[in-house]
MARBA-3410 file (N, C-alpha, C, O; in Angstrom, 1 decimal):
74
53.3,-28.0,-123.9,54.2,-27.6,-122.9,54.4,-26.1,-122.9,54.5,-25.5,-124.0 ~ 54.5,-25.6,-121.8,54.7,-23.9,-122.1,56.1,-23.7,-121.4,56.6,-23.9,-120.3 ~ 56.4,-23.2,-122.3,58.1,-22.5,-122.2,57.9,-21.4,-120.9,57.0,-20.7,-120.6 ~ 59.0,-21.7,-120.6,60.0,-20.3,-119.3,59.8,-19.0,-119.5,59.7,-18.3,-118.4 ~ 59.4,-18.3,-121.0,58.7,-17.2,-121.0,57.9,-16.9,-120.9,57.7,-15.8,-120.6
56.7,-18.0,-121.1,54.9,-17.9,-121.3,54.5,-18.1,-120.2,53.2,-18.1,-120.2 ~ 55.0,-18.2,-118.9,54.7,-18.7,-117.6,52.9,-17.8,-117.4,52.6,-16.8,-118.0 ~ 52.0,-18.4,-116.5,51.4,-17.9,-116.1,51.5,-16.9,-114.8,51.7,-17.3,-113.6 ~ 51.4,-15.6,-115.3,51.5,-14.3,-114.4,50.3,-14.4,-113.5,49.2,-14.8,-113.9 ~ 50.6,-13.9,-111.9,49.8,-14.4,-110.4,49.9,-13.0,-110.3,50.8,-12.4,-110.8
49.0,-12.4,-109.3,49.0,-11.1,-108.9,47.6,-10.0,-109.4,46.6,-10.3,-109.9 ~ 48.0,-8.7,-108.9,46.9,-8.1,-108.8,47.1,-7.5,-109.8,48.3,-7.5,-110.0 ~ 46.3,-6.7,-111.0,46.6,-5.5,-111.7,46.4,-4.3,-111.4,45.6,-4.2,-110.5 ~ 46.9,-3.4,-111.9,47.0,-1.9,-111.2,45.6,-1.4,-111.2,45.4,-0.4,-110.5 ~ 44.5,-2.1,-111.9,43.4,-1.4,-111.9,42.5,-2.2,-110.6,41.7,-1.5,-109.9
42.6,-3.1,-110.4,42.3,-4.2,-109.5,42.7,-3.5,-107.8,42.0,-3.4,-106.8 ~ 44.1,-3.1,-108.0,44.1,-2.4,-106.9,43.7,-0.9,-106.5,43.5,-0.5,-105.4 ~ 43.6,-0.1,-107.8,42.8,1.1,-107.7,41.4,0.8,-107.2,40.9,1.0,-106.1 ~ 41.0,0.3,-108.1,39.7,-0.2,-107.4,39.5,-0.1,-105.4,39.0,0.8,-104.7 ~ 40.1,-1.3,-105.1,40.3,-1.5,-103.5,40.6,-0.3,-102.7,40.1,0.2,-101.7
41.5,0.2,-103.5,42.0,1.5,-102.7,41.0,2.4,-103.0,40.7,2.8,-101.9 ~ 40.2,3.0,-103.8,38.9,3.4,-103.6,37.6,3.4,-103.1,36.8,4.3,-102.8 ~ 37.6,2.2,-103.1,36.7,1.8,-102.2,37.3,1.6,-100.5,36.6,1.8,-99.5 ~ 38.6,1.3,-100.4,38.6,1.5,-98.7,39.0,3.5,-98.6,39.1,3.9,-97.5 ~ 39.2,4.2,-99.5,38.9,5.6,-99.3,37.5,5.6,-98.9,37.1,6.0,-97.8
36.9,5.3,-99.7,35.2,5.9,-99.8,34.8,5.2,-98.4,33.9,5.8,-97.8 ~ 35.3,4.0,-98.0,34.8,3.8,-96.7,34.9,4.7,-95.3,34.2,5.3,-94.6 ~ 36.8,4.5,-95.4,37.2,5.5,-94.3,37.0,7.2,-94.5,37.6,8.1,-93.9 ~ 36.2,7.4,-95.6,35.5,9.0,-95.2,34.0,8.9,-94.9,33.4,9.9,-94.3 ~ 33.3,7.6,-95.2,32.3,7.5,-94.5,32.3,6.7,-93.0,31.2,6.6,-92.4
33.3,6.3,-92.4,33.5,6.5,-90.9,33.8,7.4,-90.1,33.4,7.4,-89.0 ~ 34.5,8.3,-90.7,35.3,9.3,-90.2,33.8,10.4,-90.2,33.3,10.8,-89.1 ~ 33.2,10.9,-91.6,31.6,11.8,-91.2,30.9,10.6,-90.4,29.7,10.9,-90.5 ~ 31.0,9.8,-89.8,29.9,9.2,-89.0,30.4,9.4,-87.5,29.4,9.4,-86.8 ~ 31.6,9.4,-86.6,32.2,9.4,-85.9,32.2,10.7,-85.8,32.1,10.9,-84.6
32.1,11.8,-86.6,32.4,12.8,-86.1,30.9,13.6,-86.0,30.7,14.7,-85.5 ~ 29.6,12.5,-86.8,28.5,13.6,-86.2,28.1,13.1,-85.3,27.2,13.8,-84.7 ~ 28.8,11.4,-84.4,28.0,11.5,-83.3,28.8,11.7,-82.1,28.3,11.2,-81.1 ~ 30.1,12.6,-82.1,30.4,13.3,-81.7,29.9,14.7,-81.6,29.8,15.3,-80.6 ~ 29.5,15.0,-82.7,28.4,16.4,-82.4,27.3,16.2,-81.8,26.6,17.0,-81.2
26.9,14.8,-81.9,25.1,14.6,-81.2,25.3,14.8,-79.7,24.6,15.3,-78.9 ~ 26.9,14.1,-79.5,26.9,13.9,-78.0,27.3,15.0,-77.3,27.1,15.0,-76.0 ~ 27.9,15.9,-77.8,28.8,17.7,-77.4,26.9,18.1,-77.4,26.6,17.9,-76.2 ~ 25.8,18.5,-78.0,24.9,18.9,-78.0,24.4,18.2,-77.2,23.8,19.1,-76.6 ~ 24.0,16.7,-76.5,23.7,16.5,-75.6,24.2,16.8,-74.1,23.5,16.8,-73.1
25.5,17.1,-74.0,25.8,17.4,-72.9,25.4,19.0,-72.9,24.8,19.4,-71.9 ~ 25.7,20.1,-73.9,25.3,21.4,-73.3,23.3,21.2,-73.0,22.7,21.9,-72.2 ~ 22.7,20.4,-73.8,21.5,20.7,-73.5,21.1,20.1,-72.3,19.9,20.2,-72.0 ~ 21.8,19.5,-71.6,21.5,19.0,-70.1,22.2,20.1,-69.3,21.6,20.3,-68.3 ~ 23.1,20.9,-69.5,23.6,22.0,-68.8,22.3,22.9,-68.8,21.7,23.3,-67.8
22.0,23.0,-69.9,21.2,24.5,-69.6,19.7,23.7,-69.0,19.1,24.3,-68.0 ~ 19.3,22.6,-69.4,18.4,22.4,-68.4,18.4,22.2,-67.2,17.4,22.1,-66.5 ~ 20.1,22.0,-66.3,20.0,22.3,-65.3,20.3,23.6,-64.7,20.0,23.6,-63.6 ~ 21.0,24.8,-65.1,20.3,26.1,-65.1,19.1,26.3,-64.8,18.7,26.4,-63.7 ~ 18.3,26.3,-66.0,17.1,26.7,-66.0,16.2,26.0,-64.9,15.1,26.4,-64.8
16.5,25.0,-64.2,15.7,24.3,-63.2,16.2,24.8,-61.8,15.5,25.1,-60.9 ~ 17.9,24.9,-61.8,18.6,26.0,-60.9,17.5,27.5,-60.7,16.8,27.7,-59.7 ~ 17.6,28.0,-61.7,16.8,29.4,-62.0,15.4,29.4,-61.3,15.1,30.1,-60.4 ~ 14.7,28.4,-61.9,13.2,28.5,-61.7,12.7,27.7,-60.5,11.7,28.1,-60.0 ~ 13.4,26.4,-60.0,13.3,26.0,-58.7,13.9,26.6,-57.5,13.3,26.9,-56.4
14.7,26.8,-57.6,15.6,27.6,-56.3,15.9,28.5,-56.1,15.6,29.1,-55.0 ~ 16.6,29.0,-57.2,17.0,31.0,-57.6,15.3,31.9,-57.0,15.3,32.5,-55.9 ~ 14.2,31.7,-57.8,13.3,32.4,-58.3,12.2,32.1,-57.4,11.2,32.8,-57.4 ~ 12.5,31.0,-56.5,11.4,30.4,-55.1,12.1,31.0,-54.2,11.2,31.5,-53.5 ~ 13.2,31.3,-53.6,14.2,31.8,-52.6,14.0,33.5,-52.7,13.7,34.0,-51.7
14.1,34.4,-53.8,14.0,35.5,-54.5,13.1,35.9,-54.8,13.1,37.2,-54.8 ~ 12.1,35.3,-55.2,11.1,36.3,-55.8,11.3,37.0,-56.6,10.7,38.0,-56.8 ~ 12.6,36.7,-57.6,13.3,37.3,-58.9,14.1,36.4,-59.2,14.4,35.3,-58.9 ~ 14.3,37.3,-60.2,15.0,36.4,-61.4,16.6,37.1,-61.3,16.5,38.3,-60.9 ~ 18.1,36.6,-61.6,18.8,37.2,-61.4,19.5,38.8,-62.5,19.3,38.4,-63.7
19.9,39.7,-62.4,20.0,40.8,-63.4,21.0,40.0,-64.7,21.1,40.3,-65.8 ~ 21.7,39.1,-64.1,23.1,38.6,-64.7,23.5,37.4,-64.1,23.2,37.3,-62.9 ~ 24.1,36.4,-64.7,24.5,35.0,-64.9,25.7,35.2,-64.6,26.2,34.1,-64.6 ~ 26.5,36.0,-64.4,28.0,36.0,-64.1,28.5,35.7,-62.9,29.7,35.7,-62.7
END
């Protein structure tokens, strides 16, 4: 029979939850660098559709209408 003081102890130990908490660190800094480079993929996708439509501005229309090119983009 086990006495009132010997009880079996339930729960986590402090290293058990270090652990967890390390590992959901190590996760949510690799969501957060993944979220934020495909936020850079997509900011770089939209200026590189900008300047390709410039440059088709420029070379279809500007440079067919003119017969030049303009001195300045302003």
């Amino acid at each position: 029979m086990i006495a009132a003081s010997e009880s079996p102890q339930s729960g986590f130990t402090v290293i058990e939850l270090l652990v967890v908490a390390a590992v959901t660190l190590a996760a949510s800094v690799l969501v957060f660098v993944q979220v934020n480079n495909v936020t850079i993929a997509n900011n770089d996708k939209q200026r590189k559709t900008a300047i390709n439509a410039m440059h088709y501005a420029l070379e279809e229309v500007y440079y067919q209408q003119n017969k030049a090119y303009p001195s300045s983009l302003v």
